[in-house]
N, C-alpha and C positions, 0 to 999 in steps of 0.2 A: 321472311321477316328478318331484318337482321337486326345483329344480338348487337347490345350497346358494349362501349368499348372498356375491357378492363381495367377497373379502377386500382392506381398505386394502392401496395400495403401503405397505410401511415405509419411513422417512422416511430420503432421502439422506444417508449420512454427510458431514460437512461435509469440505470439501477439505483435502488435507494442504498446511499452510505452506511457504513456500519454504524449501529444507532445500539447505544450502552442503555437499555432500557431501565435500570436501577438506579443507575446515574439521573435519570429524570425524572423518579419517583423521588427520589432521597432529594434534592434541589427545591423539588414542589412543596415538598414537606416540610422543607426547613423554613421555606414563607411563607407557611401556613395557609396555602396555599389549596382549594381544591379544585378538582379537575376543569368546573365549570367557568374559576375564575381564568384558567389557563387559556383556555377555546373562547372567553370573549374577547381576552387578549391579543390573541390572536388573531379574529375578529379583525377589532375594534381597531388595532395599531398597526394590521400588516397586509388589510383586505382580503383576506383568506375564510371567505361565508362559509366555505366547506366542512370547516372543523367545529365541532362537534365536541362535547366531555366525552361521550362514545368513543369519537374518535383515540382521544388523548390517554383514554383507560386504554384502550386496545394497543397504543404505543409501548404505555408503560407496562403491561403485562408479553409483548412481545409477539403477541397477534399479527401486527403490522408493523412498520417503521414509517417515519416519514420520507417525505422529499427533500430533496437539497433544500430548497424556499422552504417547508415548512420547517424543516433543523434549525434555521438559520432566526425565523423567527419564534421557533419557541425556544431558540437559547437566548435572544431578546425579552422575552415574557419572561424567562428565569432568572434573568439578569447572570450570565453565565457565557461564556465563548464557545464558540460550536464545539470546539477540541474536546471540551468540557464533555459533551453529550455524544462523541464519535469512539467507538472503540478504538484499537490500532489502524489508520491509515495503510489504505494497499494502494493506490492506485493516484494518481495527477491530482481527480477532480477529487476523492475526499480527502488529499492533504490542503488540495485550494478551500474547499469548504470548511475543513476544523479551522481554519487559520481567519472566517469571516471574510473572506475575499471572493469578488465577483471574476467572471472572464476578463472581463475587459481591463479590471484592474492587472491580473496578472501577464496579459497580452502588453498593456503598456508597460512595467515595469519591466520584461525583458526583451523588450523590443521586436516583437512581432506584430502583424494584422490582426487584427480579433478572428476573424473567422481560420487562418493557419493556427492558430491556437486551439479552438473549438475543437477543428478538426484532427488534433493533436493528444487533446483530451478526451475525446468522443471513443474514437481510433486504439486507445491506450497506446499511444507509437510517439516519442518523444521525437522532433527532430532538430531541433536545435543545433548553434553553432554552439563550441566552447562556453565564448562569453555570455552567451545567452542562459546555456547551462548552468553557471557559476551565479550568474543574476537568478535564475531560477533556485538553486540551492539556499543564498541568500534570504528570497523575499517569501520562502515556505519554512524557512530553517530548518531544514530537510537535514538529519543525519547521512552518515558518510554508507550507511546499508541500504537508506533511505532512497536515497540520493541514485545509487546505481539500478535499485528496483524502478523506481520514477524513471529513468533514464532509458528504460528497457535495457540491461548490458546483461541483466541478470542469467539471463539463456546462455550467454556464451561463455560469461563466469561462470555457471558450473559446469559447461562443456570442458575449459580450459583445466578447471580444476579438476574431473574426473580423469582425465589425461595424465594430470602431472602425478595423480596419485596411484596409477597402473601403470604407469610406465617412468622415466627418468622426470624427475619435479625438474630438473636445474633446465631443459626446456623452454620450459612453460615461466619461469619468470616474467619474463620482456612480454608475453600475452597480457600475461595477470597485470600486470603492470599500465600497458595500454588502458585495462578495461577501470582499474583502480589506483587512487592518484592516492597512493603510501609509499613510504621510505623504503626503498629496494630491499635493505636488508631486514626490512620489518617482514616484508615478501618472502624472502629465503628463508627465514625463520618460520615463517607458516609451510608453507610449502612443506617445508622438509619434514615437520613435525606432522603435517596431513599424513605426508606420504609412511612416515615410521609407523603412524596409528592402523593407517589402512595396512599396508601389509606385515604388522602384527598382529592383528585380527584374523587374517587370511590363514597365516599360517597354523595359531592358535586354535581355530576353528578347521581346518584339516588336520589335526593332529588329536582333536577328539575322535575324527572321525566323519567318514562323509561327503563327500563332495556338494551334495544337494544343501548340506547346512550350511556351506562355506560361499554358496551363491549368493541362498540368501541375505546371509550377513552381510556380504560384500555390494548385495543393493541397496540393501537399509542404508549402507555406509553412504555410497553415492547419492544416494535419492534424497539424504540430508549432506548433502557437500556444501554449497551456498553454508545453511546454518551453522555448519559446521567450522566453517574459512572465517566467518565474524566472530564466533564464539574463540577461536583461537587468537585473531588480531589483537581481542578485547583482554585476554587473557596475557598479551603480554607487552599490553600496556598499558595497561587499571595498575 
């Protein structure tokens, strides 16, 4: 007897965006607003039979999260922008989302195919030309930490950065620089000051004593570089 032929996985629904559950408690509440009248809304104006006040309690208490479609119409029910109801953005698709923008709008705006796009944002793998890039920066108003995380460069920014700061920083400028579009000496200035932090920790932590302590510290240090290199940029120019 032969066996029928194996059927595809169906493709993973994409993850639900970071969903500020209090933010949508506190919104609902302010127009007086209860659950049920949310879920007819929702309903009624966005075709979504699914939802449920069950559903919309279990949002707001944090049980579940929505979908993109449904984020996007219950910050229409809230009268509210999705940014409104997203925690911090990580990723393409929930800065395209907080911002109320479909694929296709942001496919148009920087001039790609929709499906190079999709498959861009699915992927988390950015591959844009410059100008594409800079249109994307633009039409998301992506900050400049934003902007590199989105871009994927962030991997090699902290690879470049953990380098400069265990070995000679003056190096690694022209890298850093490649991967981040700042004033050179804005650069030097970071760098240099990474690299003073890092190895006055190192040695301050071998001089208690230890070598085992002085690892650790000195990965904590790296394992926050990225956060570390903005927190510095910010600091000396706030």
């Amino acid at each position: 007897m032969r066996r029928p032929p194996a059927q595809p996985n169906p493709p993973s629904p994409p993850p639900s965006p970071p969903f500020d559950a209090p933010a949508a408690r506190r919104l609902r509440t302010a127009l007086n607003m209860g659950p049920e009248h949310v879920a007819y809304g929702m309903r009624a104006s966005y075709g979504l039979p699914h939802v449920t006040p069950d559903l919309v309690i279990a949002w707001e208490r944090g049980i579940t999260a929505p979908t993109g479609s449904e984020l996007i119409a219950l910050a229409g029910v809230l009268w509210c922008s999705p940014g409104e109801l997203i925690g911090r953005p990580r990723t393409l698709r929930e800065h395209r989302i907080s911002r109320g923008l479909a694929p296709d709008d942001v496919a148009r705006a920087v001039g790609l195919e929709l499906l190079a796009y999709l498959s861009m944002e699915e992927n988390d793998e950015w591959r844009g030309t410059d100008r594409q890039s800079s249109a994307l920066a633009e039409l998301l108003d992506l900050s400049l930490p934003d902007f590199v995380t989105v871009t994927g460069r962030d991997r090699k920014l902290a690879e470049s950065l953990c380098s400069a700061v265990t070995t000679r920083w003056q190096a690694y400028v022209r890298p850093v620089a490649k991967l981040v579009p700042l004033d050179r000496r804005l650069l030097v200035v970071a760098l240099q000051e990474l690299h003073r932090q890092y190895q006055g920790q190192m040695v301050a932590t071998l001089s208690w004593g230890g070598s085992s302590g002085a690892g650790d510290t000195g990965q904590d240090f790296l394992d926050r570089i990225v956060e570390r290199f903005w927190t510095t940029i910010q600091a000396h120019t706030g």
